[in-house]
C-alpha positions in Angstrom: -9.1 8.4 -7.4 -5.7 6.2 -7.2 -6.2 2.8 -7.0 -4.3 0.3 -4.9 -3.7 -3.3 -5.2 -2.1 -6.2 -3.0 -0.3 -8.8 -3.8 -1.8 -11.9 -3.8 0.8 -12.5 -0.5 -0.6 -10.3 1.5 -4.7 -10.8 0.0 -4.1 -14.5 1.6 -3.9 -12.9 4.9 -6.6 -10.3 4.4 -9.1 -9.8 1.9 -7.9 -6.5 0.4 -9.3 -6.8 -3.4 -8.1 -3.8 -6.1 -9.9 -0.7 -5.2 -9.8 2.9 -5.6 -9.7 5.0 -2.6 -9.4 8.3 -2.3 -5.9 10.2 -1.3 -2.7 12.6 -2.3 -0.2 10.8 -1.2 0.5 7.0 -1.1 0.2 7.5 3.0 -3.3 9.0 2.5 -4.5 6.4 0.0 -3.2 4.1 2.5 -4.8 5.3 5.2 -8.4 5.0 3.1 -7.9 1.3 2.8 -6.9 1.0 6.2 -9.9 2.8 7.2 -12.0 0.2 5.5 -9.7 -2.8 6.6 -8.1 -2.6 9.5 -6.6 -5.7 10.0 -4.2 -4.7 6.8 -2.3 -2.2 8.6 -0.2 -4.5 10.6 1.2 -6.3 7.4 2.0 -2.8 5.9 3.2 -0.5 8.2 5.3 -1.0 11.5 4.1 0.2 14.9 6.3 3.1 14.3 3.5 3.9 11.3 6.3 3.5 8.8 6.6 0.6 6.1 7.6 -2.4 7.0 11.3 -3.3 6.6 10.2 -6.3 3.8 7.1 -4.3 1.9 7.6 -2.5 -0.9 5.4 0.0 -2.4 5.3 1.6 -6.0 3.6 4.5 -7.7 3.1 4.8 -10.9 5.8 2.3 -11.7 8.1 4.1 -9.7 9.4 3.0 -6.2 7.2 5.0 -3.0 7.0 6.2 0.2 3.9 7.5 1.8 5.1 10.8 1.4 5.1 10.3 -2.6 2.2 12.2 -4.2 0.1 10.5 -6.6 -3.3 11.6 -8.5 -6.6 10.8 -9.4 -4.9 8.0 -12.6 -2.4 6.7 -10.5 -1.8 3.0 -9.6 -0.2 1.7 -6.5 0.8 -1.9 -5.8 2.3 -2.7 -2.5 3.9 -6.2 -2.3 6.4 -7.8 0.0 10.3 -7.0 -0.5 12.0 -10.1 -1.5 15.6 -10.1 0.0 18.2 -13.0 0.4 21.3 -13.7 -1.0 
């Protein structure tokens, strides 16, 4: 199963530790942790259901969307977006 980690940034908000969830997509992973901790949604994804405009998500090393498929070895870290001049 992929497993998904939080920044610490986000774990200060709500405990969301490492974890392996099940899932063929980053959404669908996503959705597994959100199932287990709901209060994370709302720092992740918008009311629209899409990421928020200062989170960033990779797969694999590789920069995601929930769309992107991942598989049973994959790693996916979701972290806020740093922006600024």
């Amino acid at each position: 199963m992929p497993r998904i980690e939080f920044t610490h940034v986000l774990r200060r908000h709500v405990d969301a530790p490492p974890t392996e969830v099940p899932g063929a997509t980053v959404g669908e992973a996503l959705a597994a942790v959100f199932d287990r901790t709901p209060g994370l949604r709302g720092y992740v994804l918008d009311d629209q259901g899409e990421i928020r405009k200062h989170v960033a998500i990779f797969a694999d090393g590789e920069r995601a969307s929930l769309a992107t498929a991942v598989g049973p070895a994959s790693e996916i870290f979701v972290m806020q977006a740093l922006s600024g001049g």
